[in-house]
Backbone bond lengths (Angstrom), bond angles and torsions (degrees), N, CA, C in turn:
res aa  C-N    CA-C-N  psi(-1)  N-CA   C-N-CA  omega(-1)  CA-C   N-CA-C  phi
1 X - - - 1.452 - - 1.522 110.97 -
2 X 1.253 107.86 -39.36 2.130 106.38 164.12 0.925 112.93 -32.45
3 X 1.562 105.44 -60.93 1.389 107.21 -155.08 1.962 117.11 -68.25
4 X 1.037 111.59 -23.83 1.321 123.24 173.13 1.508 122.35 -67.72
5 X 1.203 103.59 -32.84 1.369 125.46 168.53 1.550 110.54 -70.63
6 X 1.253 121.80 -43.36 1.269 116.51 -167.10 1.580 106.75 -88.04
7 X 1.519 113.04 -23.05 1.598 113.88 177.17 1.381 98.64 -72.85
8 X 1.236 114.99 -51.13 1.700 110.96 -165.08 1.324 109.52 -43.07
9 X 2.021 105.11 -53.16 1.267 104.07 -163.83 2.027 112.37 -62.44
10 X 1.784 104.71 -26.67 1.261 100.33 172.82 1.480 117.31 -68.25
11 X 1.556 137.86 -19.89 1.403 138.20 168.32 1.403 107.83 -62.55
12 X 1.246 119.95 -78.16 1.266 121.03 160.18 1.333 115.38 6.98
13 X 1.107 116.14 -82.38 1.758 115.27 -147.26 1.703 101.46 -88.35
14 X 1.648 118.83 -3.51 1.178 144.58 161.01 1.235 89.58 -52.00
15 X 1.276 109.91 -86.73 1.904 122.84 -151.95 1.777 99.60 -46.78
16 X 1.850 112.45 -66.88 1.149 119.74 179.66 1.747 113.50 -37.73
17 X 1.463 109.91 -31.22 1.826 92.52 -173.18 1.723 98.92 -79.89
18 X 1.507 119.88 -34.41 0.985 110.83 -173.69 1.827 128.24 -84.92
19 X 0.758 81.92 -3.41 2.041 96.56 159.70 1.969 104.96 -91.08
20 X 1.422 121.48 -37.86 1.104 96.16 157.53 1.420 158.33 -86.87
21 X 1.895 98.02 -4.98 1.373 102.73 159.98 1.346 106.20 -96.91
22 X 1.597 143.72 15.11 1.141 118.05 167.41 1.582 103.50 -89.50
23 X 1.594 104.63 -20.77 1.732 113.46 177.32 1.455 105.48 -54.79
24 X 1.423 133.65 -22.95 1.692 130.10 -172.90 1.881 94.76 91.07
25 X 1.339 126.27 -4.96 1.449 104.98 175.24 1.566 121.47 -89.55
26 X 1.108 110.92 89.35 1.594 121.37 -179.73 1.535 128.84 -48.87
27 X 1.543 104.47 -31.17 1.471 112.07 -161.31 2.152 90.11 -75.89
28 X 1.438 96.88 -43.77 1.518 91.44 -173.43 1.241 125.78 -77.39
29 X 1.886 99.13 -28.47 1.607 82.60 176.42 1.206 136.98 -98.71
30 X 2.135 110.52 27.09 0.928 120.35 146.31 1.181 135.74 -40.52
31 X 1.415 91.79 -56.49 1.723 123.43 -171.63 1.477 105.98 -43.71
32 X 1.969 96.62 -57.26 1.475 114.40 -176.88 1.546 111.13 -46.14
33 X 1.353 114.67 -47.59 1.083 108.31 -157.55 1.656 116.74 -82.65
34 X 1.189 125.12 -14.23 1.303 143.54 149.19 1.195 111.61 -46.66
35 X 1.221 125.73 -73.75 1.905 122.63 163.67 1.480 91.20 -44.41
36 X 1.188 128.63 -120.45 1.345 121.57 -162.71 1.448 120.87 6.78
37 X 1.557 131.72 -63.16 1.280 105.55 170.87 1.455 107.27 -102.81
38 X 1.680 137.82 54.04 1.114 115.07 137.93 1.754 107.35 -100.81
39 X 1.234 101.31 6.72 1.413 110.14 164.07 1.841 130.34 -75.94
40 X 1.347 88.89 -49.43 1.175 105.07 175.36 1.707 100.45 -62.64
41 X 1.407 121.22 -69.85 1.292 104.19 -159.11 1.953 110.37 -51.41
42 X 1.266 97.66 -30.29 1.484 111.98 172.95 1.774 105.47 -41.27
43 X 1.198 120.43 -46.83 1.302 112.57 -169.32 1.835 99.86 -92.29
44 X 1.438 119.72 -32.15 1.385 101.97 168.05 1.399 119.15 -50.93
45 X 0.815 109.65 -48.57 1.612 122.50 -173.46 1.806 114.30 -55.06
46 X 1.287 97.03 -18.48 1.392 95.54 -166.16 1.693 94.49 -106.14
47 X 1.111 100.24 -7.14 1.727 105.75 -170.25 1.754 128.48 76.79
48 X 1.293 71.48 30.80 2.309 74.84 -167.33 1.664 79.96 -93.91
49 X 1.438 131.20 -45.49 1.489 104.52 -175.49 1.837 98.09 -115.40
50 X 1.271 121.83 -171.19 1.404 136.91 -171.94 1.410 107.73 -75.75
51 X 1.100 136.90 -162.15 1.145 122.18 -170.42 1.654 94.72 -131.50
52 X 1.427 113.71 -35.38 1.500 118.53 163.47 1.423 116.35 -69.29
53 X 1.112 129.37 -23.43 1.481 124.10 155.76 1.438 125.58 -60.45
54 X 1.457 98.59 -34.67 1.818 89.59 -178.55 1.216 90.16 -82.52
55 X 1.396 142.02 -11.49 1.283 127.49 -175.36 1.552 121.41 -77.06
56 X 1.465 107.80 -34.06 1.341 132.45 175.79 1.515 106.01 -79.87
57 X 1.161 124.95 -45.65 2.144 125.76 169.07 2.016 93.60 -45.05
58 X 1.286 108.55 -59.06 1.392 115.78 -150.32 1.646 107.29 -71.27
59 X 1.562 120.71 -46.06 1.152 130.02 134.59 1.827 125.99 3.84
60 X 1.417 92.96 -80.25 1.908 121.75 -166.98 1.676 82.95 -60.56
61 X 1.113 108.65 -56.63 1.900 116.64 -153.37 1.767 107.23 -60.88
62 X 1.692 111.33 -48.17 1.055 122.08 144.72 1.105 151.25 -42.56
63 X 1.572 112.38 -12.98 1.111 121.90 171.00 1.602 106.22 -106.90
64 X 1.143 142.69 -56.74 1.552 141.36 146.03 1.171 114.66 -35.16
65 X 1.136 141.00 -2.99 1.777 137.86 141.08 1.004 108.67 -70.02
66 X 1.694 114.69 -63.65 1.698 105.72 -175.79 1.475 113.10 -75.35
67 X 1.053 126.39 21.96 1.539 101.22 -168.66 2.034 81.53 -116.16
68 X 1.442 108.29 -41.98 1.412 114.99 155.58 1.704 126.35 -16.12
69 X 1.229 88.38 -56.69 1.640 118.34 -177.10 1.528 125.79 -71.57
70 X 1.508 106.57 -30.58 1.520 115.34 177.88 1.616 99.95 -96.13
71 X 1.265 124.09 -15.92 1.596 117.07 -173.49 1.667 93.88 -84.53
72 X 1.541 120.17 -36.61 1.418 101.39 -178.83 1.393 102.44 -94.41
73 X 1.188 149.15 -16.00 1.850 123.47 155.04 1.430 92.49 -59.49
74 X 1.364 160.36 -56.42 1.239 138.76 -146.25 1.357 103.67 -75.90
75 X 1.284 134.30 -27.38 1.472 130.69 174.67 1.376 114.82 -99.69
76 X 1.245 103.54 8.41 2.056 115.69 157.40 1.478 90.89 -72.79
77 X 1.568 98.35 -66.24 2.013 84.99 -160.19 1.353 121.46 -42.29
78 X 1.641 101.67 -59.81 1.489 141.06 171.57 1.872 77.23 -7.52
79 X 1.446 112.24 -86.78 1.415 121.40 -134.50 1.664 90.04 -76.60
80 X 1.203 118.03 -36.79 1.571 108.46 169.89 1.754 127.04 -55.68
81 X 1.400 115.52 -52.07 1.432 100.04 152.32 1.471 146.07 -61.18
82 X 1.571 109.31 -12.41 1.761 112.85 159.86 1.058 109.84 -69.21
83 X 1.277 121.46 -46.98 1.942 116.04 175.27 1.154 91.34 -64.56
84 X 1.033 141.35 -71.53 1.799 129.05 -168.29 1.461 105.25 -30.89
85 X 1.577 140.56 -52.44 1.346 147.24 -143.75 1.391 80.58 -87.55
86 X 1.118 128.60 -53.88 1.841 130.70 -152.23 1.548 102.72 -76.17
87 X 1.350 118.62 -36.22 1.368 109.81 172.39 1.358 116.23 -73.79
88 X 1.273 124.77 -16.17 1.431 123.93 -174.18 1.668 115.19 -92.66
């Protein structure tokens, strides 16, 4: 019964980071995603999941943050050079 408890709680905070970087809020689902894998390693460590799995969860999550992250600096600039064009 631990062990179910301790995966859930590592899914969990999975799902929550990834509803907030698909939401566009960056500042939190940093946060999220930090819990998320101090969770995960939490359950490698304990042996309820593999140790290359939490590596591969933490991986995927890491990569849909950053890829999150470069689409909104690229539509920072984006919107910073139209005001640039419009003032000129």
């Amino acid at each position: 019964m631990r062990n179910r408890a301790v995966r859930s709680r590592a899914k969990t905070f999975i799902t929550r980071a990834e509803k907030l970087v698909f939401a566009g809020e960056m500042e939190l689902a940093q946060a999220a995603v930090a819990e998320s894998i101090i969770a995960l390693d939490r359950a490698a460590e304990k042996g309820v999941i593999h140790p290359n799995n939490a590596a591969r969860r933490k991986s995927r999550l890491m990569k849909k943050l950053n890829q999150a992250q470069a689409q909104a600096s690229a539509a920072e600039v984006v919107a910073e050079e139209v005001v640039e064009a419009e003032e000129a």
